[in-house]
LOKOLTOR-78125 format. One record per atom (N, C-alpha, C): residue in three letters; atom name; y, x, z. Coordinates in pm, 1 decimal. Layout:
<rs>
<"Ala","CA",<Y,X,Z>>;
...
</rs>
This chain:
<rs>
<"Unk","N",<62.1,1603.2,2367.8>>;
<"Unk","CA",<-14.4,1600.1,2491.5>>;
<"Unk","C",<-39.1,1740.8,2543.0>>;
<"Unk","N",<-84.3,1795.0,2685.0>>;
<"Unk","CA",<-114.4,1874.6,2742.5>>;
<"Unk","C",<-262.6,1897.7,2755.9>>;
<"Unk","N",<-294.3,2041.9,2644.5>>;
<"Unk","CA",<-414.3,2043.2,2677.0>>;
<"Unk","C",<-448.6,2136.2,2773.1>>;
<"Unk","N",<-588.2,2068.1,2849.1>>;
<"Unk","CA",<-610.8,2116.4,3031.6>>;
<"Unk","C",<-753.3,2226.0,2933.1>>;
<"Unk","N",<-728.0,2321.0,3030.0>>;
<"Unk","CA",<-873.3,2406.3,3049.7>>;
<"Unk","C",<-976.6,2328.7,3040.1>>;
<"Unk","N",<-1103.9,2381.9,3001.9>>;
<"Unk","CA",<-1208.6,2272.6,3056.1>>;
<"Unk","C",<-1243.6,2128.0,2971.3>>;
<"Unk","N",<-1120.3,2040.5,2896.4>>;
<"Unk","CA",<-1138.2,1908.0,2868.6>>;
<"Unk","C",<-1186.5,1899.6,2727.2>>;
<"Unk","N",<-1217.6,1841.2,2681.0>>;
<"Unk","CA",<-1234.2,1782.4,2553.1>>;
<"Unk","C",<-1140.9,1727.8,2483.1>>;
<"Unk","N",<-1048.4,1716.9,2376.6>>;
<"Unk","CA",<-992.7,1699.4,2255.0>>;
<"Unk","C",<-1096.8,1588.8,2200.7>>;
<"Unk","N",<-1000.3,1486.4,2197.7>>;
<"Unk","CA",<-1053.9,1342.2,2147.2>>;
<"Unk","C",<-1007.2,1361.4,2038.4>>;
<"Unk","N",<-1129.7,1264.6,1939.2>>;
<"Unk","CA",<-1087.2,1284.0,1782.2>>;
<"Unk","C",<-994.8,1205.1,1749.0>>;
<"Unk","N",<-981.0,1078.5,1802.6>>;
<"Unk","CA",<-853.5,982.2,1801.3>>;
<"Unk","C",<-705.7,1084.4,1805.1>>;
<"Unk","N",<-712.4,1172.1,1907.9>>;
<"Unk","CA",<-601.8,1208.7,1959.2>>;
<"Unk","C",<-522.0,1332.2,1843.6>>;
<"Unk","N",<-637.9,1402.3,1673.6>>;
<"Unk","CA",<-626.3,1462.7,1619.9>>;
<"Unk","C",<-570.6,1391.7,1495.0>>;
<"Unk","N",<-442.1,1413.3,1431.0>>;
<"Unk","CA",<-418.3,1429.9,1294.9>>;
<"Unk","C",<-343.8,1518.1,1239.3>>;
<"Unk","N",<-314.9,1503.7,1100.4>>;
<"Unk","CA",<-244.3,1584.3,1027.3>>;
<"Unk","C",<-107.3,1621.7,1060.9>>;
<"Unk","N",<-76.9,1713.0,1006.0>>;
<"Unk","CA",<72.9,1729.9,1059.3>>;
<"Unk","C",<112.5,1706.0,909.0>>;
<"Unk","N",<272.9,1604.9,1000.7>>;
<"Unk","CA",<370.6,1496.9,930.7>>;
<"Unk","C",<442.2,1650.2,786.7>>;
<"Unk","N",<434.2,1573.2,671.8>>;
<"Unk","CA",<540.9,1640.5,606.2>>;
<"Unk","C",<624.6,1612.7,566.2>>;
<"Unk","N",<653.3,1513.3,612.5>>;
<"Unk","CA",<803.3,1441.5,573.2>>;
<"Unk","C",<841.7,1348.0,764.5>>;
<"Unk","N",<951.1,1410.3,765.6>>;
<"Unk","CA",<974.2,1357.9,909.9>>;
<"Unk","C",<1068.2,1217.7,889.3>>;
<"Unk","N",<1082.2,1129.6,971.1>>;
<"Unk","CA",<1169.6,1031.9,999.4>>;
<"Unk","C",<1337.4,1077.7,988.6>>;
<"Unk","N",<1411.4,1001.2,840.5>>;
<"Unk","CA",<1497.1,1083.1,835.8>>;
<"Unk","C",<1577.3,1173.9,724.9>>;
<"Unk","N",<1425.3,1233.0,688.8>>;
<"Unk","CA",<1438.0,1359.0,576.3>>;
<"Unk","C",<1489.2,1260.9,445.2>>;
<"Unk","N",<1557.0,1380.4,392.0>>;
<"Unk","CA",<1573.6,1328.5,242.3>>;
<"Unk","C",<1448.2,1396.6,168.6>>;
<"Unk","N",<1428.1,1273.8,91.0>>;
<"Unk","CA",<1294.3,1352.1,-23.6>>;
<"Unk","C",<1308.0,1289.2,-136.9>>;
<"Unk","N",<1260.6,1277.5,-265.5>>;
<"Unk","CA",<1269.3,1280.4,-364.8>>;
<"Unk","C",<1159.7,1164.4,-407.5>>;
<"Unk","N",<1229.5,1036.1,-460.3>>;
<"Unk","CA",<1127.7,926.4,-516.7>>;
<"Unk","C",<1054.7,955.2,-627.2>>;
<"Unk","N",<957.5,959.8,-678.6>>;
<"Unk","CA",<898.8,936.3,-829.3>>;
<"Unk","C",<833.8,818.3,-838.0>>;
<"Unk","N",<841.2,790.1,-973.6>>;
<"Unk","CA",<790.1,619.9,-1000.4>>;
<"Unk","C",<717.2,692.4,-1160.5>>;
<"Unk","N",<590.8,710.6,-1174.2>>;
<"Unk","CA",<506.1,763.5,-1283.2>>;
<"Unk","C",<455.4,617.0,-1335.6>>;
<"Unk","N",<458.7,586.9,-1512.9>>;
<"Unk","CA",<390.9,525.5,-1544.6>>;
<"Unk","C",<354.7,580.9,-1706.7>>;
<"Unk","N",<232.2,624.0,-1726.2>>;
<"Unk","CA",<228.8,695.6,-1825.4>>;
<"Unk","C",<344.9,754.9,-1889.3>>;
<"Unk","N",<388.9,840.2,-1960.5>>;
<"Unk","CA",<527.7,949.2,-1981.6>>;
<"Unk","C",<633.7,882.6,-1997.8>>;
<"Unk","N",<650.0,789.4,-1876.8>>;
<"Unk","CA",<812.3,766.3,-1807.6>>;
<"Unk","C",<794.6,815.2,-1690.0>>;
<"Unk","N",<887.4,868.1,-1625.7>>;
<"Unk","CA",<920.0,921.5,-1518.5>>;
<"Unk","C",<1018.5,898.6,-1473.6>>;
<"Unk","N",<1037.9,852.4,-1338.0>>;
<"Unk","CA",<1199.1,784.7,-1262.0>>;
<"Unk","C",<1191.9,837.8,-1181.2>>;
<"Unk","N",<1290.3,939.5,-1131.1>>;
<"Unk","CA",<1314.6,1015.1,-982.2>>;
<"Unk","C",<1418.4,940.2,-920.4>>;
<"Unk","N",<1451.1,987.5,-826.2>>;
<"Unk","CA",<1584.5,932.2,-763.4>>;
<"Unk","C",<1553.7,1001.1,-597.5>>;
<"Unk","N",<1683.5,1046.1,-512.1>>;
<"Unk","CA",<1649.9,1046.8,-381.1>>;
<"Unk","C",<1648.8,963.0,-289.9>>;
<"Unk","N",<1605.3,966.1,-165.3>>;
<"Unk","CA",<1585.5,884.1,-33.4>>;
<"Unk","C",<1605.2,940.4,97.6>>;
<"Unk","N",<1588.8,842.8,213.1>>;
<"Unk","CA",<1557.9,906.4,287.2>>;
<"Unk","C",<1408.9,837.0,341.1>>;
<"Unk","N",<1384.0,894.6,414.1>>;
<"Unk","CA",<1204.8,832.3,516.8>>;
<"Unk","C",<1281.8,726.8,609.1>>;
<"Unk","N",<1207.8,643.9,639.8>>;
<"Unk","CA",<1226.1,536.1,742.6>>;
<"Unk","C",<1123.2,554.8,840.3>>;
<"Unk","N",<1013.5,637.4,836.1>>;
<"Unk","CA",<903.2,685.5,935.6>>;
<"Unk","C",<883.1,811.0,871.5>>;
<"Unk","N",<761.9,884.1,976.7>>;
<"Unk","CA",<710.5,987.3,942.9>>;
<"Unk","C",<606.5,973.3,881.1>>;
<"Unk","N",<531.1,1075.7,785.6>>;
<"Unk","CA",<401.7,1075.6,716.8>>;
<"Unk","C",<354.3,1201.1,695.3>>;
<"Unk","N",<229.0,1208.5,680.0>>;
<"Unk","CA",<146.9,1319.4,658.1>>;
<"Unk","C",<87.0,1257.3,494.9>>;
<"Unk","N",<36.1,1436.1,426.5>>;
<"Unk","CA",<-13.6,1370.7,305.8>>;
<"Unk","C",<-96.3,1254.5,269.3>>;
<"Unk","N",<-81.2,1187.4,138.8>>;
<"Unk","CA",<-153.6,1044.9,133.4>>;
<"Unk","C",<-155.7,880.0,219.7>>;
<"Unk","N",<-18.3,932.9,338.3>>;
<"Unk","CA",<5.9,823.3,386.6>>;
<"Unk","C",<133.5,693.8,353.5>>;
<"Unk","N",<108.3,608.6,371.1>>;
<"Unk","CA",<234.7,497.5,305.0>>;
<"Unk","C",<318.9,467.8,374.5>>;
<"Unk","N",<455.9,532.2,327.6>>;
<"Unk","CA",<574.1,509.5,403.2>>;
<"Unk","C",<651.1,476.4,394.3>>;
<"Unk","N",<783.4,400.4,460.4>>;
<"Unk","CA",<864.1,346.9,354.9>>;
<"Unk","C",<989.6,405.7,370.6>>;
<"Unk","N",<1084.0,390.1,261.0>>;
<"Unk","CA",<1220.5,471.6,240.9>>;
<"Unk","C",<1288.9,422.2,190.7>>;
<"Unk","N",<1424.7,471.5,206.0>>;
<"Unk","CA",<1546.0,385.3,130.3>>;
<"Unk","C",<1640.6,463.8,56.7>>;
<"Unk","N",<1564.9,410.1,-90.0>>;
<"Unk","CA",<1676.1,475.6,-193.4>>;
<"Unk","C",<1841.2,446.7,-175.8>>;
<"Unk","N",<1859.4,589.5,-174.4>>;
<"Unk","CA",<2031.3,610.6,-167.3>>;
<"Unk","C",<2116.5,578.6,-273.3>>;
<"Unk","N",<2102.4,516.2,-370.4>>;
<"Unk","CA",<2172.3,516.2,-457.8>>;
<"Unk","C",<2212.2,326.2,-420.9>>;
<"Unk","N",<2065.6,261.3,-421.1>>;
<"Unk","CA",<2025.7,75.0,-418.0>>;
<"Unk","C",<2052.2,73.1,-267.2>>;
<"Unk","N",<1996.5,123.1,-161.0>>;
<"Unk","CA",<1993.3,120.3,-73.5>>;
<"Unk","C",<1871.3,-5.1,-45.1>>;
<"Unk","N",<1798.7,6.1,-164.6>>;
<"Unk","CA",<1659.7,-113.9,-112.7>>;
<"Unk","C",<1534.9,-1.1,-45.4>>;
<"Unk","N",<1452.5,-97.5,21.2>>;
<"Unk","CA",<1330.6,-31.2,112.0>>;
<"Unk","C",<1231.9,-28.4,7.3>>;
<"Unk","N",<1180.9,101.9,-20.1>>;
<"Unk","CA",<1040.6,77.8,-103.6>>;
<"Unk","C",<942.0,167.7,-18.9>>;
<"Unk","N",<809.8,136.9,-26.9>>;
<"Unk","CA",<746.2,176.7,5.9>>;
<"Unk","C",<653.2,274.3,-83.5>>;
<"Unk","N",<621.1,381.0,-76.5>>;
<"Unk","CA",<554.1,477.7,-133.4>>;
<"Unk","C",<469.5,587.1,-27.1>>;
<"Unk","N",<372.3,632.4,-134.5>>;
<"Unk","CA",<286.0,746.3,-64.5>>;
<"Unk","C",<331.9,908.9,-91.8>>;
<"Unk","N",<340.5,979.6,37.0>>;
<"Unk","CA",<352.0,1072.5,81.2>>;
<"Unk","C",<290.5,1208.0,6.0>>;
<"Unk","N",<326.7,1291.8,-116.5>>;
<"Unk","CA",<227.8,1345.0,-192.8>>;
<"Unk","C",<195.1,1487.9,-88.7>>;
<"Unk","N",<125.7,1574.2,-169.9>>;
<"Unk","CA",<120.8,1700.3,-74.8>>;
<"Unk","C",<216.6,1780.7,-99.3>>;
<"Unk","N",<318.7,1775.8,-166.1>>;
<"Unk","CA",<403.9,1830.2,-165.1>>;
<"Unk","C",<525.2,1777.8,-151.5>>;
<"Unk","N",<552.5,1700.8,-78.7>>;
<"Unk","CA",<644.3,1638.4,39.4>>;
<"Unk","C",<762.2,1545.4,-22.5>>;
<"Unk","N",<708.2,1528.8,-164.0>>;
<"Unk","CA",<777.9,1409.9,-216.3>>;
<"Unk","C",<698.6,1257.1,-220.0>>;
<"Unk","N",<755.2,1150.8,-225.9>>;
<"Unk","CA",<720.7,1034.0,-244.6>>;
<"Unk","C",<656.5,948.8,-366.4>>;
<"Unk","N",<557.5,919.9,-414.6>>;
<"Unk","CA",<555.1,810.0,-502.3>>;
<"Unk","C",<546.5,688.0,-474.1>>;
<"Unk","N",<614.6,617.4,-582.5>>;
<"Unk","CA",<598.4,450.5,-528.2>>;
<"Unk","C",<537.7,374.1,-681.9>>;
<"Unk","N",<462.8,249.5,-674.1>>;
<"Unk","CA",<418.7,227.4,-790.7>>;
<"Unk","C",<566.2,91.8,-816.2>>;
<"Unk","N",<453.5,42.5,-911.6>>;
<"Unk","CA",<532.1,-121.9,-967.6>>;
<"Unk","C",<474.5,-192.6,-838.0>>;
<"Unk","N",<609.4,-325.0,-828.4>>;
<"Unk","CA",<556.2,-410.5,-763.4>>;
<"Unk","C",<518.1,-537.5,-852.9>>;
</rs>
């Protein structure tokens, strides 16, 4: 949006900036006490940290959904 001189900045209109864009390849983890499963993906949307997004592992090519860490990889749990 275009901000005007003068206006107010709605809080609706404020969030985080995305760290994983629509697209990106990023890196799955699946943690369950000391197993660890990586694998890559890509995003199917954008996300900012702590948000749930979903992606499609390149290897299965299935949709899982996982959260966005702060460092711009993915976790996904058990379903």
């Amino acid at each position: 949006r275009t901000l005007l001189p003068g206006r107010y900045v709605q809080t609706a209109a404020i969030r985080q900036a995305w760290l994983v864009e629509q697209g990106a390849a990023v890196q799955l983890f699946f943690v369950a006490g000391a197993l660890t499963i990586s694998a890559s993906a890509v995003t199917l949307q954008p996300g900012a940290a702590g948000d749930m997004v979903k992606v499609r592992n390149l290897d299965s090519g299935k949709i899982l959904t996982g959260i966005v860490m702060a460092d711009g990889t993915v976790r996904v749990g058990a379903s």
